[in-house]
MARSE-422080 format. One record per residue (C-alpha): residue number from 1; residue in three letters; chain; x, y negated, z negated. Coordinates in Angstrom, 1 decimal, always signed. Layout:
N
NUM ALA A X Y Z
...
# end
This chain:
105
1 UNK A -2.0 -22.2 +47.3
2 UNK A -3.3 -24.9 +45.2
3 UNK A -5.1 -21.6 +43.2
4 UNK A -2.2 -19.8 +42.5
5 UNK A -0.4 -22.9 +41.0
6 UNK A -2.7 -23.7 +38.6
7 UNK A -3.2 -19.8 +37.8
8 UNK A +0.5 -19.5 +37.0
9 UNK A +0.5 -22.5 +35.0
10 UNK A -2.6 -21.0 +32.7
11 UNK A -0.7 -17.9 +32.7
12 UNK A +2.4 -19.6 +31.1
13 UNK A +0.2 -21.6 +28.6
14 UNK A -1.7 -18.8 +27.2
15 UNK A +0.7 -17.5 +25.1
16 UNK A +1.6 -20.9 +24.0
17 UNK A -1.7 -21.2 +22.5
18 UNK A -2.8 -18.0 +20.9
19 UNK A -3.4 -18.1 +17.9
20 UNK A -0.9 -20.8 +16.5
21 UNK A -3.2 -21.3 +13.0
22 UNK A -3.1 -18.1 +12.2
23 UNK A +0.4 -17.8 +12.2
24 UNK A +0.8 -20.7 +10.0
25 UNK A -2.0 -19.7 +7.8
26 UNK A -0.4 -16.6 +7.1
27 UNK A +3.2 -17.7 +6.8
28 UNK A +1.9 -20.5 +4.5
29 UNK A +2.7 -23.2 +6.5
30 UNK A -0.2 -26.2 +6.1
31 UNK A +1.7 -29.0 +8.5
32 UNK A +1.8 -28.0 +12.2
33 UNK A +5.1 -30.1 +12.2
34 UNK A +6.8 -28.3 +9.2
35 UNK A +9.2 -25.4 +9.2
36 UNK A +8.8 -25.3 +5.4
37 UNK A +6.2 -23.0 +3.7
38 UNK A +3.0 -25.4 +1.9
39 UNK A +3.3 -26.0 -2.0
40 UNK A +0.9 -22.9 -2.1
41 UNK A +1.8 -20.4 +0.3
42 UNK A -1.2 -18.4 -0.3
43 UNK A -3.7 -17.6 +2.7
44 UNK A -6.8 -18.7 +3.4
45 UNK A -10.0 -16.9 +4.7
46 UNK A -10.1 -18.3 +8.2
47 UNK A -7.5 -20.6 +7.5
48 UNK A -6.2 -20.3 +10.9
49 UNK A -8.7 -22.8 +12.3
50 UNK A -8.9 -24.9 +9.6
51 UNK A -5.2 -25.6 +10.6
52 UNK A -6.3 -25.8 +14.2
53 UNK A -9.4 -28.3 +13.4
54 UNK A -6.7 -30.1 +10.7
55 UNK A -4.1 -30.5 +13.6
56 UNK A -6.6 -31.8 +16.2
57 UNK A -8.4 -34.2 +13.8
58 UNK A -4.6 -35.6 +13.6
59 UNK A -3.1 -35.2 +17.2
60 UNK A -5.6 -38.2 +17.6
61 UNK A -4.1 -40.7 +14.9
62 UNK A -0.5 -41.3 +16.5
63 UNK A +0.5 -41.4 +20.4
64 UNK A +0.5 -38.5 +22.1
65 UNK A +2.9 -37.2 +25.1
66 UNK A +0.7 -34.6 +26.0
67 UNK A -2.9 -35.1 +27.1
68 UNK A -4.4 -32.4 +26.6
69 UNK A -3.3 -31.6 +22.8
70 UNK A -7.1 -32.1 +21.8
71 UNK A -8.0 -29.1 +24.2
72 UNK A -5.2 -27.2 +23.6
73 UNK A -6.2 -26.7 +20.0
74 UNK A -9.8 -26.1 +20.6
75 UNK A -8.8 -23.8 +22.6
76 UNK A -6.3 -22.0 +19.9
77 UNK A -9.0 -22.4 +17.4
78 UNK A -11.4 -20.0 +19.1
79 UNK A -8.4 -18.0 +19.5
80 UNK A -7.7 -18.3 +15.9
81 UNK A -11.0 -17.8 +15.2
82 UNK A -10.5 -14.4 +16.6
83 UNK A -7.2 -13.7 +15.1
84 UNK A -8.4 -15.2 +11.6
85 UNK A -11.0 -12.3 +12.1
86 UNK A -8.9 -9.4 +12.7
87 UNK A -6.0 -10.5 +9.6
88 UNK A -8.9 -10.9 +7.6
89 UNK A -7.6 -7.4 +5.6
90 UNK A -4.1 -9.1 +5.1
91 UNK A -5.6 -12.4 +3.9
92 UNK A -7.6 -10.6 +1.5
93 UNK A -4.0 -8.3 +0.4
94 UNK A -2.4 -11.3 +0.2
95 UNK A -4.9 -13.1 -1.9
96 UNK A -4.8 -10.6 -4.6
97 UNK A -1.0 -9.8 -4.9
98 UNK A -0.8 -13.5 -5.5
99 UNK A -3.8 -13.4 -8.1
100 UNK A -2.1 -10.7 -9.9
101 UNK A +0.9 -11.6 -9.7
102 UNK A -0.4 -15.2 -11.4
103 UNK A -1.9 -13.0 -14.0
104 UNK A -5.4 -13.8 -13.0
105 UNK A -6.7 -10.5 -12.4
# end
């Protein structure tokens, strides 16, 4: 029984954790807390778990509620690290509308 509880419980994380930096890396969103796109919404190459990596190296700097934040990005920056892979077409798209569109062809 003691199985099937903590199977459900990883079953109703997962999505929770898939991917997050990728999201915000192509939404342009720098600060995990924000709503608001960065300064420079512009994606980067595996940005995704440069967030992740960014968010973990602070989830340790002020009191956390949750224990397991630390794991819970490392584990959303391998799945970044996946995701970061397969937007890597995007990314690039992105990257050179906003280069021409700056006039930096």
């Amino acid at each position: 029984m003691r199985h099937a509880a903590a199977l459900t419980l990883v079953l109703l994380l997962v999505p929770l954790i898939t991917g997050c930096g990728t999201f915000a890396n192509l939404s342009g969103k720098s600060d995990f807390h924000s709503v608001w796109p960065a300064a420079d919404p512009t994606p980067e190459f595996y940005g995704g778990v440069r967030n992740d990596i960014m968010w973990m190296q602070e989830s340790g700097e002020e009191p956390s509620f949750f224990a397991l934040d630390k794991w819970i990005f490392g584990v959303d920056a391998l799945a970044s690290s996946v995701a970061d892979t397969i937007t890597l077409p995007v990314v690039a798209l992105k990257r050179h509308e906003r280069k021409s569109a700056d006039g930096r062809d």
